[in-house]
PDB file of N, H, CA, C and O in Angstrom:
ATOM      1  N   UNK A   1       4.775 323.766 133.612  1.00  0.00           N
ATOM      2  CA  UNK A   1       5.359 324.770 132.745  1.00  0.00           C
ATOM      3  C   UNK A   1       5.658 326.049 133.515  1.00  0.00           C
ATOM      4  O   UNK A   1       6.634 326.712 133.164  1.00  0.00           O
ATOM      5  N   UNK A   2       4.786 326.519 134.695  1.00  0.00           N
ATOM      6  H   UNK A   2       3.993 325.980 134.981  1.00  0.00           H
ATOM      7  CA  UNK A   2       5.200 327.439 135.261  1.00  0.00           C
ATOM      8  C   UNK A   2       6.499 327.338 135.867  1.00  0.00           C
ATOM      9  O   UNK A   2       7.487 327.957 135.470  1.00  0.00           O
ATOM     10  N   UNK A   3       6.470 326.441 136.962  1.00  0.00           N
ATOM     11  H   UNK A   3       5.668 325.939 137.284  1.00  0.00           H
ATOM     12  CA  UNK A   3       7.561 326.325 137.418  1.00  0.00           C
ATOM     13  C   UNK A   3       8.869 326.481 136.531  1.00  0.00           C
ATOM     14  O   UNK A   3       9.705 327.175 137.109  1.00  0.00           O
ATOM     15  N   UNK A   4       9.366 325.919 134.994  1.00  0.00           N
ATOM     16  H   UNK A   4       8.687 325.355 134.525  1.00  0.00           H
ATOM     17  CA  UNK A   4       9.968 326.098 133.887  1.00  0.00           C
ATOM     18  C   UNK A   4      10.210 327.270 133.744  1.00  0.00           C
ATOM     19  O   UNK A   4      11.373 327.672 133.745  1.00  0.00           O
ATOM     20  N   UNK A   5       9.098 328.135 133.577  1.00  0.00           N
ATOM     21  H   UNK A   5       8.153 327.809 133.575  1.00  0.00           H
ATOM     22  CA  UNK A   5       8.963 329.496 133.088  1.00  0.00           C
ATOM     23  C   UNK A   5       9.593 330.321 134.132  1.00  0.00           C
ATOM     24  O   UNK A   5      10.458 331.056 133.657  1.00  0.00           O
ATOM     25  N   UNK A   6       9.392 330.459 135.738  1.00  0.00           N
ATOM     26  H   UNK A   6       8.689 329.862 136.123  1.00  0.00           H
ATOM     27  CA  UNK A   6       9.952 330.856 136.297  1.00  0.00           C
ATOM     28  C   UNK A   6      11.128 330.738 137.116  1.00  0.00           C
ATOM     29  O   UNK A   6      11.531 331.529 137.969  1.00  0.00           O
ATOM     30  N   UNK A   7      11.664 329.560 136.715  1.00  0.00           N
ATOM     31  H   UNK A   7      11.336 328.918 136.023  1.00  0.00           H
ATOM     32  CA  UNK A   7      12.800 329.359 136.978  1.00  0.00           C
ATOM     33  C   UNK A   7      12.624 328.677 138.710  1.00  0.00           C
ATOM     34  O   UNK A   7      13.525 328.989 139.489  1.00  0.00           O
ATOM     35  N   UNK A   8      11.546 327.831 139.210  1.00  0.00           N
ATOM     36  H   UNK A   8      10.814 327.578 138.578  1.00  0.00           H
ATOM     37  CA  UNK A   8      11.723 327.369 140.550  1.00  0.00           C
ATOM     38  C   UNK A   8      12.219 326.121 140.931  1.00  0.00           C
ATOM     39  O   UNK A   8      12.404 325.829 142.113  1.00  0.00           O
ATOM     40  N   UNK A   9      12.507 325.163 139.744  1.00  0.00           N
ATOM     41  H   UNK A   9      12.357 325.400 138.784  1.00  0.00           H
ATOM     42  CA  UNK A   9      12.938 323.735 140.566  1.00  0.00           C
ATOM     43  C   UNK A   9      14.622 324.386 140.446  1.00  0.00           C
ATOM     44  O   UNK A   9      15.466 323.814 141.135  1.00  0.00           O
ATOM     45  N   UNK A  10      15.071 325.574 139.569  1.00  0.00           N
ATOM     46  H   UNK A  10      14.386 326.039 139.009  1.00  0.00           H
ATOM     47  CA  UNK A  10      16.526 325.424 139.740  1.00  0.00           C
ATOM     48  C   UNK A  10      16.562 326.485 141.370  1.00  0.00           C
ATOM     49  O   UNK A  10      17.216 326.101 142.340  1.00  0.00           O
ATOM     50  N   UNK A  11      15.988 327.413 141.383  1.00  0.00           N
ATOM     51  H   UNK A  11      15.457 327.725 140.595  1.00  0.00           H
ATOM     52  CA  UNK A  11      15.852 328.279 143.407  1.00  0.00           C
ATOM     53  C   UNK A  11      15.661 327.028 144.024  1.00  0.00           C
ATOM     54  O   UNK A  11      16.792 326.609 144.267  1.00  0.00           O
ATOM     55  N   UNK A  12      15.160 326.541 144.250  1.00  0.00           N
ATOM     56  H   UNK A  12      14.241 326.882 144.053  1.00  0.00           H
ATOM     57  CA  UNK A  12      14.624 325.176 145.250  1.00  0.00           C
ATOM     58  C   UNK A  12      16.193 324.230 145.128  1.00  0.00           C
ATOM     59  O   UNK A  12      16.848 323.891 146.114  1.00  0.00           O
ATOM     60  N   UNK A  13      16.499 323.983 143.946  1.00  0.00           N
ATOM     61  H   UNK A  13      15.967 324.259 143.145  1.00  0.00           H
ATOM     62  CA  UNK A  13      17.805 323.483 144.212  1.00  0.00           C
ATOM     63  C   UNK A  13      18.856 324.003 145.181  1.00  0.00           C
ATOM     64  O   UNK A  13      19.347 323.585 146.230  1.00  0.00           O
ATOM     65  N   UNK A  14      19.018 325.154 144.363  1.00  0.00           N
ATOM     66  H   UNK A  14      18.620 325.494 143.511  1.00  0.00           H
ATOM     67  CA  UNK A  14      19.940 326.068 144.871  1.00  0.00           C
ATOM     68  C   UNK A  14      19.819 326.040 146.578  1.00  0.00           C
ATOM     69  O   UNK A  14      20.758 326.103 147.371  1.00  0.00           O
ATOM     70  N   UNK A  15      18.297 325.919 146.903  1.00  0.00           N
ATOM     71  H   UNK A  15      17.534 325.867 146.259  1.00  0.00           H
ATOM     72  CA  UNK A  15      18.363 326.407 148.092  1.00  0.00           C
ATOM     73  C   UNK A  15      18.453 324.670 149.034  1.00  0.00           C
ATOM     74  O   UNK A  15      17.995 324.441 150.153  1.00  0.00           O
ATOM     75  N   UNK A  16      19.131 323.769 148.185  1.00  0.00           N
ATOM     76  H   UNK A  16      19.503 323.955 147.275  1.00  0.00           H
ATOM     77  CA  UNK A  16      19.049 322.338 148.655  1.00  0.00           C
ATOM     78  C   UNK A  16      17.718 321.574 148.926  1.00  0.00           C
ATOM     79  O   UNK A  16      17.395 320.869 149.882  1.00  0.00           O
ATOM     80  N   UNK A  17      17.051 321.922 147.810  1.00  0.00           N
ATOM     81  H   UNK A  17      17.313 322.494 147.034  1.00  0.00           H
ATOM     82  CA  UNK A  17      15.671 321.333 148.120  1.00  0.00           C
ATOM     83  C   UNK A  17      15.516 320.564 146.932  1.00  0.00           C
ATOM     84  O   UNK A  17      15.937 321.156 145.938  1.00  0.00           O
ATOM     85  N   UNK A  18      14.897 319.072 146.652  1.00  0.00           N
ATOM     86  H   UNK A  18      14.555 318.591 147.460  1.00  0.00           H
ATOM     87  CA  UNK A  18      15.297 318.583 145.799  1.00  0.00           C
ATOM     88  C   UNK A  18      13.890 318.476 145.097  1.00  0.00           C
ATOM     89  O   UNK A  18      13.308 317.524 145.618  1.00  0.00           O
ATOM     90  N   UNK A  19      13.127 319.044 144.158  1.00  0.00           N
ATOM     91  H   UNK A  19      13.599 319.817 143.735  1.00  0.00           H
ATOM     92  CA  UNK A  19      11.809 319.170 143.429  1.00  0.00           C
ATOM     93  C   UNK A  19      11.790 318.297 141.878  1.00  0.00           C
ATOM     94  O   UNK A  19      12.405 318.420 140.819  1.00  0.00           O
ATOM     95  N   UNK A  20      10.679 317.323 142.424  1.00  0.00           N
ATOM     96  H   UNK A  20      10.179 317.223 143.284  1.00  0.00           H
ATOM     97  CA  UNK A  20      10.287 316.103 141.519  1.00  0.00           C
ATOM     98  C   UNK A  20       9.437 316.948 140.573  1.00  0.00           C
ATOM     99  O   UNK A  20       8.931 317.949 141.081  1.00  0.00           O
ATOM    100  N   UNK A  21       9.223 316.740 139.426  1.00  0.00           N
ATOM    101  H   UNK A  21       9.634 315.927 139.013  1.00  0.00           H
ATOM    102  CA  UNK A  21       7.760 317.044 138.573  1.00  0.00           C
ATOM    103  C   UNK A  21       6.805 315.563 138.963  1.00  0.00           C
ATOM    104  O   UNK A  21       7.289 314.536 139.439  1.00  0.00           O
ATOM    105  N   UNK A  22       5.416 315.776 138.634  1.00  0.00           N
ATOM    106  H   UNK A  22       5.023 316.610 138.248  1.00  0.00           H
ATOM    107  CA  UNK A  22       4.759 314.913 138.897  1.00  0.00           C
ATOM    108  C   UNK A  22       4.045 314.675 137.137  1.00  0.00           C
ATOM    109  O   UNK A  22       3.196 313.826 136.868  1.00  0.00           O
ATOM    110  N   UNK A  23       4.551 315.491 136.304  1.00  0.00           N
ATOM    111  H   UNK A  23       5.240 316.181 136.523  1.00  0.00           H
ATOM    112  CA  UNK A  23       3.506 315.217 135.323  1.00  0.00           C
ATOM    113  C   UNK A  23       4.568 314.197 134.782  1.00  0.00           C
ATOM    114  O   UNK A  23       5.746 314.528 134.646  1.00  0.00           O
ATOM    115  N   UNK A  24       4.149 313.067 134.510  1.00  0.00           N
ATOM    116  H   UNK A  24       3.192 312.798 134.621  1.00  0.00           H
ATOM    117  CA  UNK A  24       5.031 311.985 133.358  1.00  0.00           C
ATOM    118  C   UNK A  24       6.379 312.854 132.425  1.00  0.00           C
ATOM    119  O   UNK A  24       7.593 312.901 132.626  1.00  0.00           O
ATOM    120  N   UNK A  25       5.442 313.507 131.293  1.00  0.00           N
ATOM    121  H   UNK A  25       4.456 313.469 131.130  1.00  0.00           H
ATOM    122  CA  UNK A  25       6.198 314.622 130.517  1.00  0.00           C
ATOM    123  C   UNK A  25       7.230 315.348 131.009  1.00  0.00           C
ATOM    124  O   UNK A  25       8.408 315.156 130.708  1.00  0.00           O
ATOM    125  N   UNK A  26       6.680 316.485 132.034  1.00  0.00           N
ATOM    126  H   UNK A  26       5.723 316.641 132.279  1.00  0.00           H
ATOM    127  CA  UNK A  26       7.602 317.165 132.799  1.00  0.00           C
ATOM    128  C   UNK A  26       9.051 316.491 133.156  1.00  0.00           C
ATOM    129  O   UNK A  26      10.204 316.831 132.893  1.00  0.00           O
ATOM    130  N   UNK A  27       8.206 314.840 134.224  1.00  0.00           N
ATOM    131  H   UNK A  27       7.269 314.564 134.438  1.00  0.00           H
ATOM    132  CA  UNK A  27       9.534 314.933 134.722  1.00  0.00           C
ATOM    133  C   UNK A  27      10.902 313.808 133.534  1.00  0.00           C
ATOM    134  O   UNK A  27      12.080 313.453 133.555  1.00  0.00           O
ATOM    135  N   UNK A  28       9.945 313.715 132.867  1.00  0.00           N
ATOM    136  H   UNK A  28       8.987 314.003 132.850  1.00  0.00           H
ATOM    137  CA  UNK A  28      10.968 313.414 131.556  1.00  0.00           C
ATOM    138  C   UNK A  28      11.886 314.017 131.601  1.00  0.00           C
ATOM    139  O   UNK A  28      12.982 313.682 132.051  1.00  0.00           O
ATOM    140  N   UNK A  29      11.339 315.734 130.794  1.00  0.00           N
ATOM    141  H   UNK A  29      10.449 316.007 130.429  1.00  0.00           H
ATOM    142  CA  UNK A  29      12.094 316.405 130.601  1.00  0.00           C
ATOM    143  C   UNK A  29      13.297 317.329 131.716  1.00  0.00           C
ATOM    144  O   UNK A  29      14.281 318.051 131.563  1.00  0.00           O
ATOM    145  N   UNK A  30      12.522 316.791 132.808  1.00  0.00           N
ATOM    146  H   UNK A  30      11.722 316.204 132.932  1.00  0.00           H
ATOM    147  CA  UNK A  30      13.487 316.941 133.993  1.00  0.00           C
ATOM    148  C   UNK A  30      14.530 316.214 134.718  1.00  0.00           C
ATOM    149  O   UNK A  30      15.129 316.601 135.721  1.00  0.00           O
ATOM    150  N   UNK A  31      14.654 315.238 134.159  1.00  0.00           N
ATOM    151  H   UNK A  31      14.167 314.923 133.344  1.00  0.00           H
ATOM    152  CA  UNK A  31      15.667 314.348 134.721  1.00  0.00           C
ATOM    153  C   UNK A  31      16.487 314.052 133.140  1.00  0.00           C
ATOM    154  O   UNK A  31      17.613 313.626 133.397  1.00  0.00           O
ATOM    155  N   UNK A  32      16.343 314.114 132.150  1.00  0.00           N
ATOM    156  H   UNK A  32      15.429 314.461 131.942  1.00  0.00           H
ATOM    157  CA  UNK A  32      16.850 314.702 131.286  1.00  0.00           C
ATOM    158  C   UNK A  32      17.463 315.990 130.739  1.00  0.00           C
ATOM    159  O   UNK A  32      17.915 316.152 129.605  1.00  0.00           O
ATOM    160  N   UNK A  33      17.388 317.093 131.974  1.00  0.00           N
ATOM    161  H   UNK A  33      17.021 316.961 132.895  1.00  0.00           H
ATOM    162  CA  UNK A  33      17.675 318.303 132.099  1.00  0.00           C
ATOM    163  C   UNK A  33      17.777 319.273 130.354  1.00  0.00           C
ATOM    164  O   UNK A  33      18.646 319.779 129.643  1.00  0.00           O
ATOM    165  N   UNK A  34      16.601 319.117 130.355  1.00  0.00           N
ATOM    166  H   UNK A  34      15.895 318.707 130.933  1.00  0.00           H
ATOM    167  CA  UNK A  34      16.587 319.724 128.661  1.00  0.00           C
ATOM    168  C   UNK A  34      14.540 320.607 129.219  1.00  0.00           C
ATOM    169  O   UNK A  34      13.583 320.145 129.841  1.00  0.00           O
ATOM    170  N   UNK A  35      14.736 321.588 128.725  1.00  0.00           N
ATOM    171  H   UNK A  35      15.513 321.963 128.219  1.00  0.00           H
ATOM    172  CA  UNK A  35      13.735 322.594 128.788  1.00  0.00           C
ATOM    173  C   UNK A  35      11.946 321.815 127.856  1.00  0.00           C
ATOM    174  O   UNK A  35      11.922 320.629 127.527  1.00  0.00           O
ATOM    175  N   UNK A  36      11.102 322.452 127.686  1.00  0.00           N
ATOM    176  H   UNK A  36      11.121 323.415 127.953  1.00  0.00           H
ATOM    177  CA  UNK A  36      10.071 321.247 127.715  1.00  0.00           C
ATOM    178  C   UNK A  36      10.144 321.497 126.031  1.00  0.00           C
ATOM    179  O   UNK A  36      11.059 322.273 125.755  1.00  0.00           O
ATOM    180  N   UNK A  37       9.452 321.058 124.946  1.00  0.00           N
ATOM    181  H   UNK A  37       8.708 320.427 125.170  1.00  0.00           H
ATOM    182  CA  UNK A  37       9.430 321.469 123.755  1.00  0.00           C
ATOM    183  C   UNK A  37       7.885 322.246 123.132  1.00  0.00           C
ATOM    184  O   UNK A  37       7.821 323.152 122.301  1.00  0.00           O
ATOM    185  N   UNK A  38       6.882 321.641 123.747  1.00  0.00           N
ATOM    186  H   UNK A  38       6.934 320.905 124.422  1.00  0.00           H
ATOM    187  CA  UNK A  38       5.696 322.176 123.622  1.00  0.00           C
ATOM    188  C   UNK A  38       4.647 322.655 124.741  1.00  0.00           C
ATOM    189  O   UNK A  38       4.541 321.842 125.659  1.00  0.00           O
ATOM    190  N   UNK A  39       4.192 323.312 124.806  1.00  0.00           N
ATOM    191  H   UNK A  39       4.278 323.972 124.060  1.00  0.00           H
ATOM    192  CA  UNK A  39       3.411 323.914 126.370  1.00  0.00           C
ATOM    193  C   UNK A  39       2.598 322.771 126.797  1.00  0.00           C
ATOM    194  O   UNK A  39       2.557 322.444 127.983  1.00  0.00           O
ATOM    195  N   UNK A  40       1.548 321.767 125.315  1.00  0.00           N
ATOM    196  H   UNK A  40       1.582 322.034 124.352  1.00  0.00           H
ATOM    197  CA  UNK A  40       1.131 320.624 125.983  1.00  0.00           C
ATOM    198  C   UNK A  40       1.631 319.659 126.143  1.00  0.00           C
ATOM    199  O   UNK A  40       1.410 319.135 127.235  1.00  0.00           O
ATOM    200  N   UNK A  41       2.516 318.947 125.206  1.00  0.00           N
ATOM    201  H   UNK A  41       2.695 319.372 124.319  1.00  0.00           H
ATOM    202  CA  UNK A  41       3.084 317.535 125.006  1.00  0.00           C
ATOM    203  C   UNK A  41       4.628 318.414 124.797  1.00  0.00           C
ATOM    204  O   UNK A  41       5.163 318.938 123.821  1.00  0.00           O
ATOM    205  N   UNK A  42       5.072 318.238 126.501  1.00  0.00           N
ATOM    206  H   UNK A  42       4.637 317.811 127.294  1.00  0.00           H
ATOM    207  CA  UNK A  42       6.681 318.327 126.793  1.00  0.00           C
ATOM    208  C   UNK A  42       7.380 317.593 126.173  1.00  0.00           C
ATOM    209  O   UNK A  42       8.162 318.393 125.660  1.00  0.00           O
ATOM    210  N   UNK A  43       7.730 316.422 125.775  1.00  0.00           N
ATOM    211  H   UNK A  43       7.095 315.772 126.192  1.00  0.00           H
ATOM    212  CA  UNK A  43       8.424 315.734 125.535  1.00  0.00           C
ATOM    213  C   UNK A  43       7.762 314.723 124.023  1.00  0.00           C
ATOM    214  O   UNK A  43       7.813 313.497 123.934  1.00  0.00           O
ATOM    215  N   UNK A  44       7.140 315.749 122.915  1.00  0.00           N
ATOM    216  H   UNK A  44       7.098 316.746 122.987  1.00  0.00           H
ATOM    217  CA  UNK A  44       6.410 315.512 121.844  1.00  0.00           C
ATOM    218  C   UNK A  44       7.804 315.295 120.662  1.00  0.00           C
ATOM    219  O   UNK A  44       7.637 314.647 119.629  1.00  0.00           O
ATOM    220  N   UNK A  45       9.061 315.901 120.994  1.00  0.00           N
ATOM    221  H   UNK A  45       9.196 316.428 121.833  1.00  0.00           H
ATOM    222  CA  UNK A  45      10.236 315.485 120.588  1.00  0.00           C
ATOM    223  C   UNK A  45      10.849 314.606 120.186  1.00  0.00           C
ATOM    224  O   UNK A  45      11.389 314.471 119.088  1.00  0.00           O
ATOM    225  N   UNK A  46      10.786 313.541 121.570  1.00  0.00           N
ATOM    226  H   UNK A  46      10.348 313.651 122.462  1.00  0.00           H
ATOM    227  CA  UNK A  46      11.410 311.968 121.820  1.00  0.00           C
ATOM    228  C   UNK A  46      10.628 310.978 121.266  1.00  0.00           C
ATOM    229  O   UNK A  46       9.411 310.908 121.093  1.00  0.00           O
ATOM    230  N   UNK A  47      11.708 310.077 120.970  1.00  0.00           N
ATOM    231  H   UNK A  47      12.697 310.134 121.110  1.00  0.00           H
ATOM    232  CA  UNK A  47      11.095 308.778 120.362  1.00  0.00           C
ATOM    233  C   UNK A  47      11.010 307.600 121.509  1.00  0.00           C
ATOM    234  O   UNK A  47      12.079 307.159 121.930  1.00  0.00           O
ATOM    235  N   UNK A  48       9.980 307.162 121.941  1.00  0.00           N
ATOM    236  H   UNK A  48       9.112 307.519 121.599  1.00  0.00           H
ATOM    237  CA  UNK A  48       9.854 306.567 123.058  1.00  0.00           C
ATOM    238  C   UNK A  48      10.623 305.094 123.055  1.00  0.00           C
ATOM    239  O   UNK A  48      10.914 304.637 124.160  1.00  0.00           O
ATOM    240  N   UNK A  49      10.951 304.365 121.927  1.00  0.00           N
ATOM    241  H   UNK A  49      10.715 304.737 121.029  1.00  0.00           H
ATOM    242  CA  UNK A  49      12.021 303.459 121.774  1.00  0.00           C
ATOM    243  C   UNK A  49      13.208 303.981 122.052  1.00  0.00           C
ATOM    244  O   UNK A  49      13.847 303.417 122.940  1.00  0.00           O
ATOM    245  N   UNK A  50      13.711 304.980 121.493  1.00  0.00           N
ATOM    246  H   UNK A  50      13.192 305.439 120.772  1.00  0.00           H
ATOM    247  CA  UNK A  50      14.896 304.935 121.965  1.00  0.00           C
ATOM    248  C   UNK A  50      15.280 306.007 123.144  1.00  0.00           C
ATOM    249  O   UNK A  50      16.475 306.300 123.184  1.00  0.00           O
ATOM    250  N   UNK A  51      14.418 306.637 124.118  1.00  0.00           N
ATOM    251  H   UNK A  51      13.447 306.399 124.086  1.00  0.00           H
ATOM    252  CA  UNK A  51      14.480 307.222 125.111  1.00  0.00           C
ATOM    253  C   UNK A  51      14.331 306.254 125.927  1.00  0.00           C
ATOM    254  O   UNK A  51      15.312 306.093 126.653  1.00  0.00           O
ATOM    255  N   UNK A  52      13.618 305.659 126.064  1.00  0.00           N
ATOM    256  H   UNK A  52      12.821 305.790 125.475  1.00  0.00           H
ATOM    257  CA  UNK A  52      13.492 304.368 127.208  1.00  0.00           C
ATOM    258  C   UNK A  52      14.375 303.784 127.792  1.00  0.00           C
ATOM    259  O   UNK A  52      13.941 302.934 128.571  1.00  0.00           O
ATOM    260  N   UNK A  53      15.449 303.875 127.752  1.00  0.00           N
ATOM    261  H   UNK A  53      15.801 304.565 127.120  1.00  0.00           H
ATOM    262  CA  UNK A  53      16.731 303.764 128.170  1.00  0.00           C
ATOM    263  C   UNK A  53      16.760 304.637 129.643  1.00  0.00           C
ATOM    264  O   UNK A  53      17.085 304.236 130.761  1.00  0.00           O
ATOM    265  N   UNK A  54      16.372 305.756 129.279  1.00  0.00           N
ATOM    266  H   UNK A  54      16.107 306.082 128.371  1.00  0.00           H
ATOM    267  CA  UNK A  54      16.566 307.058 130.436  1.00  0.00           C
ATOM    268  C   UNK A  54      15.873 306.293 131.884  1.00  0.00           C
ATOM    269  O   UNK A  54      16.288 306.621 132.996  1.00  0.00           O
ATOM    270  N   UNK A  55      14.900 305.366 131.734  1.00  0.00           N
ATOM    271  H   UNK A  55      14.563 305.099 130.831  1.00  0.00           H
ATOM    272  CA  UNK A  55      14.176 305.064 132.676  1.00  0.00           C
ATOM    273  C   UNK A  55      14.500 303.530 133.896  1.00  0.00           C
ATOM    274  O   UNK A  55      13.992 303.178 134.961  1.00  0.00           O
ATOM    275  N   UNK A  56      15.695 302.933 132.931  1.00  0.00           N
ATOM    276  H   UNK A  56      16.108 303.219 132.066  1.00  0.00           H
ATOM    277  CA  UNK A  56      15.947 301.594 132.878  1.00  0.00           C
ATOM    278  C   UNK A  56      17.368 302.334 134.268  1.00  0.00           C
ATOM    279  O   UNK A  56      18.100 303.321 134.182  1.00  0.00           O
ATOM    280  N   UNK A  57      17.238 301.472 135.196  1.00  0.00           N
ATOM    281  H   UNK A  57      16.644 300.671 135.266  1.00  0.00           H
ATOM    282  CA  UNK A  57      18.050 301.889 136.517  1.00  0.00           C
ATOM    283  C   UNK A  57      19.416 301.859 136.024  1.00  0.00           C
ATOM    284  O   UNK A  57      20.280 302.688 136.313  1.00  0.00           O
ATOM    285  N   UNK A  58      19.559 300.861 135.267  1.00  0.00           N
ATOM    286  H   UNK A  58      18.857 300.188 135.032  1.00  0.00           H
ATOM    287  CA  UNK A  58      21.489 300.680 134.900  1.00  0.00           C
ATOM    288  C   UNK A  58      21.371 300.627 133.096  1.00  0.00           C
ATOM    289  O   UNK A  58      21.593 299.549 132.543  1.00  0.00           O
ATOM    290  N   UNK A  59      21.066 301.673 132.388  1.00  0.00           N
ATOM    291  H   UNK A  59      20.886 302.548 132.837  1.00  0.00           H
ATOM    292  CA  UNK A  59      21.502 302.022 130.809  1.00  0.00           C
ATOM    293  C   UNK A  59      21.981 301.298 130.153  1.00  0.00           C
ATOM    294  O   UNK A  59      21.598 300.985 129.026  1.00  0.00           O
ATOM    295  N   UNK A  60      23.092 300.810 130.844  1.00  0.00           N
ATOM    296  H   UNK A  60      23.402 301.064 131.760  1.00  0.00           H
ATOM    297  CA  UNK A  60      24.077 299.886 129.584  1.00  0.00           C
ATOM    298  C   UNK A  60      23.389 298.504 129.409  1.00  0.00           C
ATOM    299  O   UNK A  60      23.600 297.722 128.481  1.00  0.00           O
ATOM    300  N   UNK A  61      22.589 298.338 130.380  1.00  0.00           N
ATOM    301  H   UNK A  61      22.418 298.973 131.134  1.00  0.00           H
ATOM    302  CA  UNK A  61      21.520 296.688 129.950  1.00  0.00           C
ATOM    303  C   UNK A  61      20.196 297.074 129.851  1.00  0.00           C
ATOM    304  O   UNK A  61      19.280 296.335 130.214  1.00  0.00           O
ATOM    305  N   UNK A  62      19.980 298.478 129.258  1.00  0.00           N
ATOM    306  H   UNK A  62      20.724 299.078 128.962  1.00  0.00           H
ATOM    307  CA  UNK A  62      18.420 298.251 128.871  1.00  0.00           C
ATOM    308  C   UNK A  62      18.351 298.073 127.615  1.00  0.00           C
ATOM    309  O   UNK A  62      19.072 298.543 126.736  1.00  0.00           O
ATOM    310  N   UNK A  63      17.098 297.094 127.504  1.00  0.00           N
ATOM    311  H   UNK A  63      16.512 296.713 128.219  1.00  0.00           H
ATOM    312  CA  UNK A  63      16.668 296.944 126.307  1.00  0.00           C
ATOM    313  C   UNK A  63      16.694 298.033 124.862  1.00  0.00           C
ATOM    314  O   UNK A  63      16.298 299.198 124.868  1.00  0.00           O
ATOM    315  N   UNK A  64      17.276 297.282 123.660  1.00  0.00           N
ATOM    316  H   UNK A  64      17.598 296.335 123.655  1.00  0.00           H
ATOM    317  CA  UNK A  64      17.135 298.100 122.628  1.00  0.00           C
ATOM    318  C   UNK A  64      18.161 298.934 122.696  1.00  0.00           C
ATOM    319  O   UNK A  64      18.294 299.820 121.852  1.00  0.00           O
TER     320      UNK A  64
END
C-alpha cells in the first residue's frame, strides 16, 4: 500500500525499472492497473470466477 500511496512502482517505471508486487492481492491489482480497494483485502472487489481469466496466459481459452 505504501508503495500505491506514494506513487513508486509508477517512478521506477518511468525510470525503466520494471517493479513486481509480491503480495497475491497487490499484484492483482497491479497487473490489472486499477488502484487497491481496501488497505487489507486489495482486491475484496473481484469475483474470483470471473477474474480468473486475468491469470490464464492466453484469455480467450480460459476457462469460464
Amino acid at each position: 500500500m505504501v508503495s500505491e500511496e506514494i506513487g513508486l512502482n509508477a517512478h521506477l517505471e518511468a525510470a525503466g525499472i520494471e517493479a513486481a508486487e509480491t503480495d497475491l492481492g497487490e499484484h492483482i491489482i497491479q497487473i490489472r492497473n486499477e488502484p487497491p480497494s481496501h488497505i487489507i483485502a486489495p482486491v475484496i472487489h473481484l469475483n474470483k470466477e470471473r477474474d480468473r481469466r486475468g491469470f490464464h496466459p492466453h484469455p480467450s481459452r480460459a476457462p469460464g
